[in-house]
C-alpha positions as CSV (number, residue, x, y, z in Angstrom):
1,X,0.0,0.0,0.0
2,X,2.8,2.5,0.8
3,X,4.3,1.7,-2.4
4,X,1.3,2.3,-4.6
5,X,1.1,5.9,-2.9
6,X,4.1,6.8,-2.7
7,X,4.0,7.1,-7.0
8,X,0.7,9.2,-6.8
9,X,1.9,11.7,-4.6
10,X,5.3,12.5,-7.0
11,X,2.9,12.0,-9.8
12,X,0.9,14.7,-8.2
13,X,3.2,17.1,-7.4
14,X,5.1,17.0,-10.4
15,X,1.7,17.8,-12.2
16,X,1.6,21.1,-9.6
17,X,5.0,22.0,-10.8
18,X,4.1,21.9,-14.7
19,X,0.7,23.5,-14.2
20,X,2.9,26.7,-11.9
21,X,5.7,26.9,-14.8
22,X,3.2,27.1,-17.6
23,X,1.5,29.4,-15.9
24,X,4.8,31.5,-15.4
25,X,5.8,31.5,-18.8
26,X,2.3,32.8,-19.9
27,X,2.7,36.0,-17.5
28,X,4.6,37.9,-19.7
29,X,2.6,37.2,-22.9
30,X,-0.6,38.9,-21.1
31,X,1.1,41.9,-19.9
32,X,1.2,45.3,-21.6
33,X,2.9,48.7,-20.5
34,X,-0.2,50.2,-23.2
35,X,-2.8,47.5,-22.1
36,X,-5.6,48.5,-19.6
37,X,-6.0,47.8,-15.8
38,X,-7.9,44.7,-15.4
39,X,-10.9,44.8,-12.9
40,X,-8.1,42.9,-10.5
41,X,-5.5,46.0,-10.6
42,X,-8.2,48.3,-9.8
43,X,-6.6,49.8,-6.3
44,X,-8.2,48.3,-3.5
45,X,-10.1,51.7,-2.4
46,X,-11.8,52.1,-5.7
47,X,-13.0,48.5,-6.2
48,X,-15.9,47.8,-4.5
49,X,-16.2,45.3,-1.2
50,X,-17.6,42.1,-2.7
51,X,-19.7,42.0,0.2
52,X,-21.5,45.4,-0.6
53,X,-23.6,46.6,-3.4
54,X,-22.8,49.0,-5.5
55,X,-24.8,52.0,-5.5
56,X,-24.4,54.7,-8.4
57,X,-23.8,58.4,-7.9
58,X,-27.8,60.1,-7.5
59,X,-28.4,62.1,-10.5
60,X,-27.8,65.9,-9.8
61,X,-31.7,66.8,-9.3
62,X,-32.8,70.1,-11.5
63,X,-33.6,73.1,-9.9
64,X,-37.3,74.0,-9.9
65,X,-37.5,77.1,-11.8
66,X,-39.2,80.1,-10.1
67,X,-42.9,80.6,-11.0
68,X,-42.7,83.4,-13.6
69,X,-44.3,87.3,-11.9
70,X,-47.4,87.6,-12.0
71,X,-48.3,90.5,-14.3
72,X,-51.2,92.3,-13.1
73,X,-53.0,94.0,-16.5
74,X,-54.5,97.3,-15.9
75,X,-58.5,97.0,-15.5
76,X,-60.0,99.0,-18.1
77,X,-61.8,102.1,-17.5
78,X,-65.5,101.1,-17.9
79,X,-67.0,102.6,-21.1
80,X,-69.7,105.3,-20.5
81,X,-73.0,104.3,-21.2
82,X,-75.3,106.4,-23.8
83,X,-77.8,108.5,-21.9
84,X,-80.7,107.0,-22.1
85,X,-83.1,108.3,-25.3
86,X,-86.1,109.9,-23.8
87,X,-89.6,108.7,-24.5
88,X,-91.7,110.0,-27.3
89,X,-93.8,112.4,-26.2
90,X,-97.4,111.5,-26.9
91,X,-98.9,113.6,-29.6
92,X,-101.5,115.6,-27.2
93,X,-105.1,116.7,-28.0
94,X,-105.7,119.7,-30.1
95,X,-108.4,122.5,-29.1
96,X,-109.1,123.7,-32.8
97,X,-109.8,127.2,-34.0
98,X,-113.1,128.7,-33.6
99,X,-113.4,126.6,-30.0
100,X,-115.6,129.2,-27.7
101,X,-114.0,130.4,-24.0
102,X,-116.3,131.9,-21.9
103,X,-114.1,134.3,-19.2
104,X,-114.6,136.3,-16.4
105,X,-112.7,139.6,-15.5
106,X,-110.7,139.5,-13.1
107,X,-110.3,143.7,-12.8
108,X,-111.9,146.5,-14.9
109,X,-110.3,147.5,-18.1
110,X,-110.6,151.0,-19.6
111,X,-109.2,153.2,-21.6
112,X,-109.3,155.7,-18.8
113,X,-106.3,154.3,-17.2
114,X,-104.8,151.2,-19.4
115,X,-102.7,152.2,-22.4
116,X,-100.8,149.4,-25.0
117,X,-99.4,147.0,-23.5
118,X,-101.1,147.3,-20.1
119,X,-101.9,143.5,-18.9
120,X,-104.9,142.1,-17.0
121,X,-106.3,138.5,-15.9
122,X,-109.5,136.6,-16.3
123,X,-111.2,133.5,-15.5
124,X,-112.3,130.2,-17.8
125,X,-116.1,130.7,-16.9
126,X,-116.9,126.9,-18.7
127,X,-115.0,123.8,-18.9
128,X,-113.6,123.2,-22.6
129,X,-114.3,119.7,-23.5
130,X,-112.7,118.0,-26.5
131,X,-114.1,114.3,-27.8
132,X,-115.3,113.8,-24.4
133,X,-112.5,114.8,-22.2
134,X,-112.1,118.3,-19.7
135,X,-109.2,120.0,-21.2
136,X,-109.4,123.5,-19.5
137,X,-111.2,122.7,-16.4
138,X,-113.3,126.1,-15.5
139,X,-111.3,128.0,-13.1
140,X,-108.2,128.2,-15.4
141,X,-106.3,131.6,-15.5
142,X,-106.1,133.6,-19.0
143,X,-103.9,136.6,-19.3
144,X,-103.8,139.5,-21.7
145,X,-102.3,142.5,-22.8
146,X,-104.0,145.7,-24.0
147,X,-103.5,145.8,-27.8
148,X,-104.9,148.8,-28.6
149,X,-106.5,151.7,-26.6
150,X,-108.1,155.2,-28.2
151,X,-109.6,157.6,-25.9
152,X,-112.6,159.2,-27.2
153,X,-111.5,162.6,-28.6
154,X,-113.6,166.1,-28.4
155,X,-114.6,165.6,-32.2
156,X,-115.3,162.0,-32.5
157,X,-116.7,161.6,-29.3
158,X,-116.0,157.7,-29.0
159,X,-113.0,155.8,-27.9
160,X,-111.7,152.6,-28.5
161,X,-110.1,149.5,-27.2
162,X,-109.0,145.7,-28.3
163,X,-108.0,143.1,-26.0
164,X,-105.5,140.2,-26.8
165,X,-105.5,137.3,-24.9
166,X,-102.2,135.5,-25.0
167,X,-102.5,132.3,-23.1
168,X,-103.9,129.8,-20.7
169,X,-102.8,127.8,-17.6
170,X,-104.2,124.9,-16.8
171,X,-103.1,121.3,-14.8
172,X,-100.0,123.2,-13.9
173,X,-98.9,124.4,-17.6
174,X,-99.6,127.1,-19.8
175,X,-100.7,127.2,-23.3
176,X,-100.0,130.1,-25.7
177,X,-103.9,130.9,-27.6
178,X,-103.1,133.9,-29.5
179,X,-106.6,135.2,-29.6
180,X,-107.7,138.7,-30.3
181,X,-111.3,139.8,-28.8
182,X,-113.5,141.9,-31.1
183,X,-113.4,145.8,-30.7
184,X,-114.9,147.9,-28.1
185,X,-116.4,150.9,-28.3
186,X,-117.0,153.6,-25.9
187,X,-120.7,155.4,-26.1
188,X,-121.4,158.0,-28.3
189,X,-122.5,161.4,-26.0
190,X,-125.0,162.0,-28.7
191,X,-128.3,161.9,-26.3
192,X,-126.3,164.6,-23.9
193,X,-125.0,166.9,-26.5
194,X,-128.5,166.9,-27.7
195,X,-129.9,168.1,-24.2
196,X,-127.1,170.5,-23.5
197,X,-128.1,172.3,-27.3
198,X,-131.6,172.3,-26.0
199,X,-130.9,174.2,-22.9
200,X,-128.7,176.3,-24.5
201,X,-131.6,177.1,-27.3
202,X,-133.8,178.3,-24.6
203,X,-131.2,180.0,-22.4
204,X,-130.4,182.3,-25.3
205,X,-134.3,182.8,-26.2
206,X,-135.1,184.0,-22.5
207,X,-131.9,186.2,-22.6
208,X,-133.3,187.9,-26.2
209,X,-136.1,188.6,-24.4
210,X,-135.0,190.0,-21.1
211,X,-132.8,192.4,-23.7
212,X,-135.6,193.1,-25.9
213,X,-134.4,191.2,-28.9
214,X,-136.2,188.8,-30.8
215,X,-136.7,185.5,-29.7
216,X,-135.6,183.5,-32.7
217,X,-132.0,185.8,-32.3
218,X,-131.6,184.7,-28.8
219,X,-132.6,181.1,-29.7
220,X,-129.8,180.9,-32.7
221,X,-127.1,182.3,-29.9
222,X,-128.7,180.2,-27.4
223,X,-127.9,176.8,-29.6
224,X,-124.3,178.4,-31.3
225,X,-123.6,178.2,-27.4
226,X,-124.9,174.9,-26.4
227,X,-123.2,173.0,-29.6
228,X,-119.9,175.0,-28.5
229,X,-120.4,173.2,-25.3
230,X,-121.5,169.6,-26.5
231,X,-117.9,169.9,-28.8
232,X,-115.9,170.0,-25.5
233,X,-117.5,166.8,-23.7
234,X,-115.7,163.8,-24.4
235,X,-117.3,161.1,-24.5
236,X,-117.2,158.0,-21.7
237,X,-114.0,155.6,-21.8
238,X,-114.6,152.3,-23.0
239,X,-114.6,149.8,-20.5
240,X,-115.2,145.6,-19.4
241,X,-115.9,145.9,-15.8
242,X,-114.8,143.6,-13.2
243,X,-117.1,140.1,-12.9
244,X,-118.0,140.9,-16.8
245,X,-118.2,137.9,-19.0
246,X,-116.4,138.1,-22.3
247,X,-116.9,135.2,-25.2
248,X,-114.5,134.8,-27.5
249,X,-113.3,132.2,-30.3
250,X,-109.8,130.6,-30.8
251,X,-108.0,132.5,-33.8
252,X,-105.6,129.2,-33.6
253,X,-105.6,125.4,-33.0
254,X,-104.1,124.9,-29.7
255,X,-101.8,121.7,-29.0
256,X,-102.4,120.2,-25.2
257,X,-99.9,117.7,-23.8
């Protein structure tokens, strides 16, 4: 038994010789002063422990980029609105020409002491209704102005005067009418001149008399004296008294709104 090991064990070690030598010679072959560190010649601090893991570098994380500024726009003024267009004004009711007023004066009016362009109120006497409807309630104020005014003279005897009535207020407005009243005349002093001749005619035919003249002389002197007298009397002013009605027509169609 010893001698059939003892062969093994110089077979074996002879094999462990060869294997080292071959391994020698093939040393030089496999190194390189240009080749490359093999994973082996890596220095010991760099190579990683084999019983760690390696774990690569973490990414270099990107900055979060600041949220940009707000920019804040400028409100806009707000447009001005149109005024608003007014409403149409409804078309009214129309008083036509030739509509009677029936008025009452307020204040007399005479030539004796109004001149052109004097003034002077009255009353509506009457309602004025139009298809059915008041449109100057009775009550209303109309006012006027003296358009002309004549004084009777010593040889005419008669004056004169003419009203106008310019407009009328009624439901808190006032209407222009534009109405001229018919003329008025003062009385004629006929009927006195007539007894004042008279009296003079028998005046002078009592005085012929009394100085022994005839009687028809003293009546001519008695009636050249009396006319001279009825010449110099004027006649009376003409004159609408206060409460007086006056009726009149519309010259002119009048609009009420």
């Amino acid at each position: 038994m010893k001698r059939f090991l003892t062969p093994l064990v110089v077979l074996g070690f002879a094999g462990v010789l060869v294997l080292t030598g071959c391994a020698k010679k093939e040393e030089p072959a496999g190194t390189s002063t240009d080749s490359t560190l093999s994973l082996g010649d890596l220095p010991q601090e760099a190579s990683p422990a084999p019983e760690s893991t390696y774990t690569p570098a973490p990414e270099p994380v990107a900055a979060t980029p600041a949220p940009p500024a707000k920019t804040v726009a400028a409100t806009p003024r707000p447009k001005p609105r149109p005024a608003p267009k007014p409403a149409p004004e409804a078309p009214g009711v129309t008083v036509p020409a030739g509509t009677a007023l029936a008025l009452t004066m307020d204040a007399e009016v005479t030539t004796k002491d109004k001149v052109v362009g004097d003034t002077f109120t009255a009353t509506l006497s009457n309602d004025v209704v139009v298809d059915g409807k008041v449109i100057f309630p009775a009550g209303s104020k109309v006012s006027g102005h003296v358009a002309e005014a004549e004084r009777p003279g010593k040889s005419s005897g008669r004056g004169k005067m003419v009203l106008s009535y310019d407009s009328i207020s009624a439901n808190g407005k006032s209407y222009a009418i534009d109405t001229m009243g018919a003329a008025i005349q003062g009385k004629s002093g006929t009927a006195g001149d007539a007894t004042k001749v008279v009296g003079g005619a028998a005046a002078g035919a009592i005085l012929g008399k009394i100085l022994g003249g005839k009687a028809a002389v003293g009546a001519a002197i008695g009636a050249a004296a009396g006319g001279a007298t009825a010449m110099a009397t004027r006649g009376p002013d003409p004159v609408v008294k206060a409460g007086a009605t006056v009726n009149l027509s519309l010259d002119r169609d009048v609009v009420v709104k």
